[in-house]
N, C-alpha and C positions, 0 to 999 in steps of 0.2 A: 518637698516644697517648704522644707523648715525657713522660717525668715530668720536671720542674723536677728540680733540686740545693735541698736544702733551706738554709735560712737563715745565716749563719753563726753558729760554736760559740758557746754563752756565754762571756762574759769570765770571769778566776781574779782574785777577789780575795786574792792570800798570805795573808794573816795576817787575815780576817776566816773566825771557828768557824763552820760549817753541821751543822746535826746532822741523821744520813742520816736519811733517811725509812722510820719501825717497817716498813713494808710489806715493803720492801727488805730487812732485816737481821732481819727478828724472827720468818722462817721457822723456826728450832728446829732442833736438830744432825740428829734424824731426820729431816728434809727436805733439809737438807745432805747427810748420809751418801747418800739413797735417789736424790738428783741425781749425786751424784759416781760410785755405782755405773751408774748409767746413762747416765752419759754414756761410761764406756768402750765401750758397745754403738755411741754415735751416732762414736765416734771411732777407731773398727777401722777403719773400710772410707777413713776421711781419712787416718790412718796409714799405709794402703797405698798408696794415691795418690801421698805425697806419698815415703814411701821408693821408689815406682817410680819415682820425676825426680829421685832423687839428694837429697833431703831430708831429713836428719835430725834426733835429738829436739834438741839445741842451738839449734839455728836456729828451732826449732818454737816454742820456750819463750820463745825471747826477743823473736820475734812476736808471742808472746799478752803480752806484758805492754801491748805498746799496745792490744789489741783488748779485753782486762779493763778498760783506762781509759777506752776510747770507751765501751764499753759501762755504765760505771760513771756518764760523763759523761749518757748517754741515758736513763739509771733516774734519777738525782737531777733531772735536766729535766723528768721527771713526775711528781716526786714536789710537791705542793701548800707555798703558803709557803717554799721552798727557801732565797731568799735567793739571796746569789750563792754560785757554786761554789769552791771553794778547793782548793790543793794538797791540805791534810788530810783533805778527806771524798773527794776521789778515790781515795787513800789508803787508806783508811779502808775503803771498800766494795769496791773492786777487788782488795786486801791486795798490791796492786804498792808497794813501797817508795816514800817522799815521792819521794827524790833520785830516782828512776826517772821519778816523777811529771811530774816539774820539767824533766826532761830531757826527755820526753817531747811536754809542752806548750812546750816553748821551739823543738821541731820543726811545733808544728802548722801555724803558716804556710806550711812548705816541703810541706807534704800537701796545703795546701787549706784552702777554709772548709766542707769538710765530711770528718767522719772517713771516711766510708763510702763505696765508691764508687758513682757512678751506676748503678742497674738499673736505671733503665729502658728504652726499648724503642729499640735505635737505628735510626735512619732507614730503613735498607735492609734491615730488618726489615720494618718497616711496608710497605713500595713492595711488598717481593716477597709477605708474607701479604697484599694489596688483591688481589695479581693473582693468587693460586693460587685465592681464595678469591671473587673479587665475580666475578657472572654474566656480566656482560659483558667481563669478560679474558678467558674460560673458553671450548674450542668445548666442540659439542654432545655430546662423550663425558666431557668433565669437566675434560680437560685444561688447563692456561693457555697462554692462545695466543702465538703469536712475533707480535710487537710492531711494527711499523715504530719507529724512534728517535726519528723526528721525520716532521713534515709534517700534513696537514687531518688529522681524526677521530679514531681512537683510537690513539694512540701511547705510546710510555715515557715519551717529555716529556710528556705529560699525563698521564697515570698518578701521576709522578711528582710536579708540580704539586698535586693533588691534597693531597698529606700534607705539603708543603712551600714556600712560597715562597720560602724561605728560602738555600735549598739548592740549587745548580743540576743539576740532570738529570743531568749529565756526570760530577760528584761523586757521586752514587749510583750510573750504572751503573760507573764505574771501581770502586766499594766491590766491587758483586753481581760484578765479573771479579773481580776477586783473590779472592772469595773459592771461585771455581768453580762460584755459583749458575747464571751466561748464558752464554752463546754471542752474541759478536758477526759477525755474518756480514754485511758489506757494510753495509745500513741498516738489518739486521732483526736484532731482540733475542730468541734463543729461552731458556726458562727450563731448566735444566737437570735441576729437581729438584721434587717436590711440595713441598717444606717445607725453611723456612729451617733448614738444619741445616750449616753452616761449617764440613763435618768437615776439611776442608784448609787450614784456618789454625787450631793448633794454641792461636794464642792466643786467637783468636775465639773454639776451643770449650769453650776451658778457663774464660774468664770466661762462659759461656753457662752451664756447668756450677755454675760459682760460684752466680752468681746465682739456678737454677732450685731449687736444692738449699737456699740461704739461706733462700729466703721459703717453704718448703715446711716447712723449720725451725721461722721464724717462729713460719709458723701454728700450729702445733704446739704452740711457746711459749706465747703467746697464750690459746690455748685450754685450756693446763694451770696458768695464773693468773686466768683469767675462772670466776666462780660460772656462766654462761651461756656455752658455745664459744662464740664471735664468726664463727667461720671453719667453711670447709667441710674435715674433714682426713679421710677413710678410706677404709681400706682391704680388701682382701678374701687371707686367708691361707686354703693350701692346703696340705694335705703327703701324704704317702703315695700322691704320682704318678709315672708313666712317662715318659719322655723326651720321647717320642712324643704325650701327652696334654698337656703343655706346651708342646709348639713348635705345639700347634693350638688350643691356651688362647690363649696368645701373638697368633695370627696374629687372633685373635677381639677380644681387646685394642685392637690396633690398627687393625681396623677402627671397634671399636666409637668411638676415640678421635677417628678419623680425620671422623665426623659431628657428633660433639661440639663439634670443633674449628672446623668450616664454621659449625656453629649458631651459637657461641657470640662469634665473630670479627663475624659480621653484624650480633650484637645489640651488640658493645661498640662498634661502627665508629657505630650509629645514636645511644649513647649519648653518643661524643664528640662529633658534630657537634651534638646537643645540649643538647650542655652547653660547646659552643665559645663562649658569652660570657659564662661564670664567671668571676670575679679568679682571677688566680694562685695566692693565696694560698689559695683555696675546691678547688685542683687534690687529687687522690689517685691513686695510681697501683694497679694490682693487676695479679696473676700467676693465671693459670688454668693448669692443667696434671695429665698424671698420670702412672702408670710404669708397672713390669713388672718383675719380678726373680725372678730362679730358682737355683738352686744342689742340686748334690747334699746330701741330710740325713744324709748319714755327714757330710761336710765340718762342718756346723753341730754335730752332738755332737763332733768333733774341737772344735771351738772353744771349747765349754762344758766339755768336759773340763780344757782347759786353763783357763780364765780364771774361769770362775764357780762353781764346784761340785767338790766331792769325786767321785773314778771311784764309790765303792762308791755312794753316790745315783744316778749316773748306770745304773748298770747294773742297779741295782732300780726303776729306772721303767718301767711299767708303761700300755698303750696304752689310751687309755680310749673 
């Protein structure tokens, strides 16, 4: 279920006018204002992320000026009759200064023919969710079975095969070692973990995190510009619990995820192979997934105290 890299970027024509698309710009400052305050909520917890690896606002800001022009470049791409794109209407909708602009797209070669990076699914992803999850890697308790490497019947070179021709056997399990998923033991590959989760390559987990987080964004997006959500986004909020009531909420979560996950992996695995002689072009890729989060609720009126509201409102609230 690898996704294509999509097409490359439109060309800039300089000096030829595009007027942005009303859709794009003719939101009205109370939609601005009511985005801009919301987004400090989506941008707290990236904040801290990124000052716990030594990150700060400097460095932050002058990232976002390329990621305002990708993303400026990806609004005016669908916006209808566009014409071609030009420095000014990037400009223009992203409010990144022209020269910035200019400077910007005179790098895009050295990035790629695509802004954005690849999410989709990579290979040794795919090999190890076929074998946690398809019946026959599995013995009869659930577990995924240790593999011979190679030879007759069911091995990791066919396992592997499987999702790749492409790609040789050896180039996947070398991936699953480094990343601490296998055990190589002589000629027998044992899995180390239910679920691809790379927590020992830092950077593995760190784009696993990018990516899982972006399209969960997405959807979100998506859904708060469609007159009909397109997408499946919710959630279930709780408060006024014990510790003790959460770590067994929690544990209930991820069982419950844990069946979801087997269902949902079987029905996409049935849908790629048929839809394995579709053009490239006809390809989509998608993200299934869900979470869990918890925190002390003194910590969250800590928070509101500070960033969103007056103490005296806070302290006149009232439980309803």
């Amino acid at each position: 279920m690898t996704a294509k890299r999509p097409a490359a970027t439109p060309s800039l024509a300089p000096e030829q006018a595009v007027s942005v698309d009303a859709a794009v710009t003719a939101a009205g400052e109370e939609h601005a204002a009511l985005a801009l305050r919301e987004a400090a909520v989506l941008l707290a917890p990236i904040a801290r992320w990124l000052l716990r690896n030594g990150v700060g606002y400097g460095a932050v800001a002058e990232q976002l000026k390329t990621v305002f022009v990708d993303a400026a470049r990806a609004e005016l791409a669908r916006s209808p009759g566009r014409g071609k794109l030009t420095f000014s209407s990037l400009s223009t909708l992203s409010g990144v200064h022209r020269k910035d602009v200019r400077a910007i797209e005179s790098q895009s070669g050295e990035r790629g023919s695509a802004a954005m990076p690849n999410r989709g699914i990579p290979l040794a992803s795919e090999v190890y969710t076929r074998w946690v999850t398809a019946r026959r890697y599995r013995l009869r308790s659930g577990e995924p079975k240790p593999l011979p490497r190679s030879g007759a019947g069911i091995t990791f070179e066919s396992l592997a095969r499987e999702l790749s021709q492409d790609v040789h056997p050896r180039t996947v399990l070398d991936e699953l070692l480094r990343l601490g998923l296998v055990r190589l033991d002589g000629n027998v590959v044992t899995p180390l973990s239910a679920a691809f989760t790379p927590s020992r390559q830092l950077e593995d987990s760190t784009a696993l995190f990018a990516a899982n987080v972006g399209d969960h964004i997405a959807a979100a997006v998506e859904n708060l510009s469609a007159d009909k959500p397109p997408f499946l986004e919710y959630a279930v909020f709780a408060d006024e619990l014990g510790a003790e009531s959460v770590a067994m909420l929690q544990k209930e979560a991820v069982a419950m995820w844990a069946k979801s996950f087997e269902a949902f992996v079987a029905s996409a695995t049935e849908r790629v192979a048929a839809d394995a002689a579709l053009p490239t072009a006809a390809h989509h890729r998608l993200r299934f997934g869900t979470y869990f989060y918890s925190e002390p609720q003194a910590l969250e009126k800590q928070v509101e105290l500070s960033t969103t509201q007056p103490a005296k409102t806070a302290r006149q609230r009232k439980k309803t």
